[in-house]
C-alpha positions as CSV (number, residue, x, y, z in Angstrom):
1,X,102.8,117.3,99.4
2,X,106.0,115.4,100.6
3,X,106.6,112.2,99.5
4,X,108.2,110.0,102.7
5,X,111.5,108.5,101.7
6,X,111.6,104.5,102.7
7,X,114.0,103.4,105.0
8,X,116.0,101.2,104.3
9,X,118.7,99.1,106.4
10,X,121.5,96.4,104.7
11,X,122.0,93.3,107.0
12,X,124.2,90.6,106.6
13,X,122.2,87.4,106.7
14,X,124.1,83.8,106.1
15,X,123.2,81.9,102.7
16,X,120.9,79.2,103.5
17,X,118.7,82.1,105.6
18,X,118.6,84.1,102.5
19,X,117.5,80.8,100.2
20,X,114.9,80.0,103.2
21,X,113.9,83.9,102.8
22,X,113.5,83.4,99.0
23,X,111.5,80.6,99.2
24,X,109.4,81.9,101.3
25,X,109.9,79.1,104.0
26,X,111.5,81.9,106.6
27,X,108.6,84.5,107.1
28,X,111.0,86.4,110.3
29,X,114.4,87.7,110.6
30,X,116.0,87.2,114.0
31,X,117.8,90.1,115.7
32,X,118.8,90.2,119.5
33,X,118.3,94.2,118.7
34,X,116.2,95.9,116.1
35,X,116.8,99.0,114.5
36,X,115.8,102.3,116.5
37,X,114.4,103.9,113.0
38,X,111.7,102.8,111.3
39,X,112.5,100.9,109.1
40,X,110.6,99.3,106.1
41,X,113.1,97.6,103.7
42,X,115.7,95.0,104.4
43,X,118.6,95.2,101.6
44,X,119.8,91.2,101.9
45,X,123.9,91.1,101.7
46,X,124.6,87.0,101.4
47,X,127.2,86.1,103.8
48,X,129.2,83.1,103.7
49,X,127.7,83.0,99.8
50,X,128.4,85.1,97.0
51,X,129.5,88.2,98.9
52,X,126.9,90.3,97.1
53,X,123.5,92.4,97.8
54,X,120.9,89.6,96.1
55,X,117.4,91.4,97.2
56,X,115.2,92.9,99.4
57,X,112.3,92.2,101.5
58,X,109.5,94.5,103.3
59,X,109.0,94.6,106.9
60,X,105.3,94.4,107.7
61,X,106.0,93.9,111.3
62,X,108.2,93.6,114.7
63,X,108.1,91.8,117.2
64,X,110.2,91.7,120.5
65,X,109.5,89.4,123.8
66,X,111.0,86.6,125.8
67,X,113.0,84.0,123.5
68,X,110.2,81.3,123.9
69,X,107.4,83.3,123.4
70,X,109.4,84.3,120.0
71,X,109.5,80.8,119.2
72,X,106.1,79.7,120.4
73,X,104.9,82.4,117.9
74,X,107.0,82.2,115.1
75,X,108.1,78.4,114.8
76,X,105.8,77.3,111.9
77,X,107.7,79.8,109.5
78,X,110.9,80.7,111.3
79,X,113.1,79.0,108.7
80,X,115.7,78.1,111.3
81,X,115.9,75.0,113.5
82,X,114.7,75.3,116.8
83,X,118.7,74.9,118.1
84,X,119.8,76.9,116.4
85,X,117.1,79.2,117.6
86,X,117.4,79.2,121.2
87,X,121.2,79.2,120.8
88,X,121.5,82.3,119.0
89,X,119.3,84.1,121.9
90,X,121.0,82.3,124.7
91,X,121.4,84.6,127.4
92,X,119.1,87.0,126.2
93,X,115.9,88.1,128.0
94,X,114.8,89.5,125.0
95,X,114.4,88.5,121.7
96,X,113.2,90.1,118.4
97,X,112.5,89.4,114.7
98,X,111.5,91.3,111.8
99,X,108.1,90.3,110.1
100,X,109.2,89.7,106.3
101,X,106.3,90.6,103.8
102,X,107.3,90.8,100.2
103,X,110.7,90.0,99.0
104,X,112.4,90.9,95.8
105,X,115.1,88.9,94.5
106,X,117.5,90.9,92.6
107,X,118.0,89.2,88.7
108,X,121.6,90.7,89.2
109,X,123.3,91.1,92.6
110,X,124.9,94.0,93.6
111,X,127.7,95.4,95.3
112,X,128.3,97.0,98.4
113,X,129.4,100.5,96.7
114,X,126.1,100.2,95.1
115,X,125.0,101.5,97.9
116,X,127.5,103.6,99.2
117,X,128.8,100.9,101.6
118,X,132.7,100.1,101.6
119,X,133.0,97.1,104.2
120,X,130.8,94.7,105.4
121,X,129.0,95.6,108.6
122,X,128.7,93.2,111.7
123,X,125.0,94.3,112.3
124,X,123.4,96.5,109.8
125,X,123.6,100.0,108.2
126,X,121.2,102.2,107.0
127,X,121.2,102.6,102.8
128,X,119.4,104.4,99.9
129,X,119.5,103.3,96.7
C-alpha cells in the first residue's frame, strides 16, 4: 500500500487576510488563477507582517466562475470588502477561490528555508515539509 503524499503549495497572503483566516471570518482565498495540481494544503507566508510562514489551512474545495457569481456565493464569509473584491478581479472574466477548511496556526513561525524556499514568490510554490 502507498501512502499519497499531500500537496502542499506556500502563498503569500497580506496580514489582515491571514488574521481574517485565523479567526475564521475569511472561509475562501481569492486567486485570479488556481494551481494546476491538486492541491490540499495552503502553507500561509504573512506579507506586509512578520515576513514569516505562521500556518496552514486545508482546501476542502475550489471554485472558479464569473467575478459576481464568486461574490454572490462567497460574500457572507469572504473576509474582504466587497471593493476590494471586485477590484482585485477587475478585468477578469474569471474568478476563483480556494475553499479553506481547517486551519492550523503555527505556535512558532517559520522561515522560508524551512521549506526549502529562498525568496518570496509573487504567486505560490509548491513545498514539503
Amino acid at each position: 500500500m502507498t501512502v499519497m503524499e499531500k500537496k502542499k503549495i506556500l502563498y503569500p497572503i497580506k496580514k489582515k487576510y491571514v488574521k481574517r483566516i485565523f479567526d475564521g471570518t475569511k472561509a475562501y482565498e481569492y486567486r485570479k488563477h488556481l494551481c494546476k495540481d491538486d492541491i490540499d494544503t495552503i502553507v500561509i507566508y504573512e506579507s506586509s507582517g512578520r515576513g514569516k510562514v505562521v500556518g496552514e489551512c486545508q482546501i476542502v474545495g475550489r471554485i472558479c466562475c464569473e467575478p459576481q457569481k464568486l461574490w454572490d456565493l462567497t460574500r457572507e464569509h469572504a473576509g474582504i470588502e466587497e471593493k476590494d473584491f471586485f477590484e482585485y478581479f477587475k478585468d477578469c472574466e474569471k474568478a476563483c477561490a480556494y475553499v479553506i477548511g481547517d486551519v492550523n496556526v503555527f505556535m512558532t513561525p517559520k522561515t522560508l528555508e524551512d521549506y526549502g524556499v529562498n525568496c518570496i514568490p509573487q504567486n505560490y510554490i509548491s513545498v514539503s515539509y
